[in-house]
N, C-alpha and C positions, 0 to 999 in steps of 0.2 A: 102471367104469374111469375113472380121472384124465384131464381132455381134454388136449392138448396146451398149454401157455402160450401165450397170444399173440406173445412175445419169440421162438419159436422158426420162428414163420412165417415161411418165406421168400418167399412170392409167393400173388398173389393172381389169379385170372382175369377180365379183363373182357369179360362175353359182347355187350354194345352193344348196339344198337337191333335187330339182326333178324343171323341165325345163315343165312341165305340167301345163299348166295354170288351168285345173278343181282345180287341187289341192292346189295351191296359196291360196285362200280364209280358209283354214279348218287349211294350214300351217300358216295362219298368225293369226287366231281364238286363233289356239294350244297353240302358242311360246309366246304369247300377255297373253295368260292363266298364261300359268308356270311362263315367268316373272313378272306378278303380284305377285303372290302366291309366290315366291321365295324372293322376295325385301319386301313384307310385311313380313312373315314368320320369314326372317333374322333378319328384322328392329325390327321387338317384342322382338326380343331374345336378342338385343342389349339396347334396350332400359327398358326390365324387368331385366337384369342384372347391370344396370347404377344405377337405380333407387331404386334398393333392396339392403339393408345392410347386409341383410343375405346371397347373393348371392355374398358377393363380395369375393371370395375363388380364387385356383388357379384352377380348373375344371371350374367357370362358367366364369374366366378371360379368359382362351384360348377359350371357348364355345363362348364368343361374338366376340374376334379377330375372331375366325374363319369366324361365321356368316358374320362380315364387311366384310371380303375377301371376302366370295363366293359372296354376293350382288356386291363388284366391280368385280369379276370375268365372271359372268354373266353379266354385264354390258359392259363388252367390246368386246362382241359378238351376243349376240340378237338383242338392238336395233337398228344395224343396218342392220341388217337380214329383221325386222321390216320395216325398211326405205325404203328399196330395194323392197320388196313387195310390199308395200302400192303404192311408185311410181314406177314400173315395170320397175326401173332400177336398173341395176347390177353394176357398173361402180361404183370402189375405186380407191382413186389417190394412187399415189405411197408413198407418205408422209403418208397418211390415213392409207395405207394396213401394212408399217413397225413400226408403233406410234400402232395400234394396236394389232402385233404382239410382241409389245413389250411388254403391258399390260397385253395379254394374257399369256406369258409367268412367266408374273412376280408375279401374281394371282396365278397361276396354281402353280409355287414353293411354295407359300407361304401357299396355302392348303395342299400341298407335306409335307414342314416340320411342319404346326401346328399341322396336325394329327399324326405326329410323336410326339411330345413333349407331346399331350398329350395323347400317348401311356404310355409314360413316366410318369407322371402324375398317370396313373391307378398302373402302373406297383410299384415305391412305397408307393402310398396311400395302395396295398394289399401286397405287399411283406415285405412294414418296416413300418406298421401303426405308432409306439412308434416314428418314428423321422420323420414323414409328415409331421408336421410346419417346423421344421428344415430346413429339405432341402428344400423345396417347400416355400421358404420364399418371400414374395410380388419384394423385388430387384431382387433374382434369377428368379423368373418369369418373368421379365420387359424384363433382359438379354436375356432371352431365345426367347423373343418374339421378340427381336431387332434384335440377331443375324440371327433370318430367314426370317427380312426383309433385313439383311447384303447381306446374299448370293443371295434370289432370286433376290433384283437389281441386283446383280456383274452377273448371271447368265443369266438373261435376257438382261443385256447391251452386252456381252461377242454376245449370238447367235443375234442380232441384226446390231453388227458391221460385223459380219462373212458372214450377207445375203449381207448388203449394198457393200461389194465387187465383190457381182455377175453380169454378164453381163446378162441380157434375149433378146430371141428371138422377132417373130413379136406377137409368139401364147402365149399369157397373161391370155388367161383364167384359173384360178384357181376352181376346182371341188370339191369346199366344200365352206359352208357358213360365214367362216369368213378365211382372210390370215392364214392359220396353216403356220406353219414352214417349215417341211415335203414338203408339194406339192410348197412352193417355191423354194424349192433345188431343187425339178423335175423339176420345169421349168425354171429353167439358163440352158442357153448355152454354159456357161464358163466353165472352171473342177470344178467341186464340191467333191472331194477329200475327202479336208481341212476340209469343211465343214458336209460331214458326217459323219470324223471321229470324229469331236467335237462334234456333234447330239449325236452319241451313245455314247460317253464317257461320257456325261454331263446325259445322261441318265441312265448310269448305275451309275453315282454318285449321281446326284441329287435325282435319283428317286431308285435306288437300294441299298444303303448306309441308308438311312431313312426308307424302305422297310424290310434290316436286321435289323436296329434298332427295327422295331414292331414286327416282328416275335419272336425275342430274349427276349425284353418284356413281349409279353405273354406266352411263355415257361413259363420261368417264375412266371407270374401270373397261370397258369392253374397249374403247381406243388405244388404254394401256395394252390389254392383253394383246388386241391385233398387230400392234409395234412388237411385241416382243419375239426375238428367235429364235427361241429353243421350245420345239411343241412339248416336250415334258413339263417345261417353265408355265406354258398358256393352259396343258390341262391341269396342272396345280392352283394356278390361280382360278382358274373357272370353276372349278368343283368347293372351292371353298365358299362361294359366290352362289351356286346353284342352289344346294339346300336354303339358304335365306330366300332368295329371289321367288320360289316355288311358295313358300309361306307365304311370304308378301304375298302373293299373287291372290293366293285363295281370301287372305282377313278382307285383302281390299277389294276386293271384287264384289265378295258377298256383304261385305257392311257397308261399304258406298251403296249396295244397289238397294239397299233395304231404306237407309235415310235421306236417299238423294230422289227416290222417286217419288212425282207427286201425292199426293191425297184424294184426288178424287182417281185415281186409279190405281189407287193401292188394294192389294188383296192381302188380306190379313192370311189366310193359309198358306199362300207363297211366302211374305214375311218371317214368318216363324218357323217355315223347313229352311229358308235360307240362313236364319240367325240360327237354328242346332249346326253348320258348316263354322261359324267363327266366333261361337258361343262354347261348344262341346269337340268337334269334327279336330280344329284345327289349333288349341290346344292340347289332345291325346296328341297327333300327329308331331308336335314340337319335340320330343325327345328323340323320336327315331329318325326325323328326316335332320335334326343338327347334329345326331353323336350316333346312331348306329355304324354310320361308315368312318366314323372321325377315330383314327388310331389311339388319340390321346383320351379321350371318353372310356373307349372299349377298356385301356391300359389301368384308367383310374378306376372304373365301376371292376374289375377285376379283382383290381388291390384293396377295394373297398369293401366289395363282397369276403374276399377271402379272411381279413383281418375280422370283418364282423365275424365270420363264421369261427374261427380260433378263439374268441371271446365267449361267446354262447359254449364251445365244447369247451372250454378251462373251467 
């Protein structure tokens, strides 16, 4: 029998993190938490960077792109996580699940290649201190910041036309709390081939190509800093380096491990506690592990706070 087209699917199920109703209330407490704390957290960094002249370099330019990304990245997955709790339904249209799945997608590269640029970024500010303006020049950075909104559209439109070809079955339920990509391949009926081979190719490019880019980088920086003589010089340069390197660590660890492991032994409930670490976890965490210790953050969200608050009491 002919499966259904995928054009005629109206809706899709999302079963979330755990089908436990005791645990609904603590899971919507939790997520309601982080995304507070995440979209404030961001919004400051965005807005202490806007607003400070001294901040406007090419470190705290990618540091706010960044921040704007994760606040939409996390945005096209929590609140409606959010929504579905609150009114204990699970039920996304088919329009919803692929419009989301796109955003996500498109987020998701866009923190892929920020953190590489500015890998990039550390990598000559320690390796060729004498020509930093040079090449780090306010047009080069624009470029750099375009070109990785270039490819993550082209990238996210690409795996988004590659689903809409799929036929699915009657069984719709998807086993994680927002459309992943992933578990909608599992659930077409049609061949999905095509479609995996372009998952992992895009995955070993997208996310494996900008992955050797960081590595290569900080070779790099870790040989500069071991030449250098003065250990005040090596813990400056290495603590500028640590907070990125510790992000990295976490996005790529837990979203390689999520899209690179096969299918038939894939566990959809290990999937979806690993994507709340580089979906939710480590967007909150981007404000405080890049600017709680960074003087000039603390200096700008100060001046920024205080001017706000003199405006409200005038």
């Amino acid at each position: 029998m002919e499966p259904d087209n995928g054009t005629r699917i109206s809706e899709f199920l999302l079963l979330g993190l755990s089908e436990e109703p005791d645990l609904q209330p603590l899971l919507f407490g939790l997520f309601l938490s982080m995304y507070l704390i995440t979209v404030l957290g961001n919004l400051l960094i965005v807005l202490a960077v806007s607003s400070d002249s001294h901040l406007h370099t090419p470190m705290y330019f990618f540091l706010s792109n960044l921040s704007f990304v994760d606040i939409c990245f996390t945005s096209t997955t929590v609140p409606k996580m959010l929504v579905s709790i609150q009114t204990q339904s699970k039920v996304i249209t088919y329009g919803g699940c692929i419009t989301q799945m796109y955003f996500f997608i498109l987020f998701a590269g866009l923190d892929n290649f920020l953190v590489t640029v500015m890998a990039y970024d550390r990598f000559v500010a320690i390796c060729h201190p004498l020509h930093y303006t040079v090449i780090m020049h306010p047009r080069f950075c624009g470029q750099l910041v375009l070109l990785s909104w270039i490819m993550s559209v082209l990238h996210s439109l690409l795996q988004s036309l590659m689903v809409l070809r799929l036929s699915f079955s009657a069984d719709l339920q998807i086993p994680h709390f927002f459309c992943e990509l992933n578990q909608m391949i599992q659930l077409a009926c049609s061949d999905t081939f095509l479609n995996n081979l372009v998952l992992y190719f895009a995955a070993m490019l997208v996310g494996g190509g900008p992955l050797a880019g960081i590595l290569y980088s900080y070779s790099k920086i870790v040989s500069s800093i071991r030449a250098m003589s003065s250990a005040q010089g090596k813990y400056k340069a290495f603590s500028t380096c640590a907070s990125h390197l510790s992000v990295v660590s976490l996005f790529y660890l837990t979203s390689l491990g999520v899209y690179l492991s096969f299918p038939a032994t894939h566990n959809a409930h290990s999937s979806a506690t690993a994507s709340v670490l580089y979906t939710v976890v480590t967007p909150m965490l981007n404000p405080f592990i890049y600017s709680l210790r960074n003087k000039d953050i603390k200096g700008a969200l100060k001046r920024f706070l205080g001017m706000t608050g003199r405006k409200i009491t005038e």
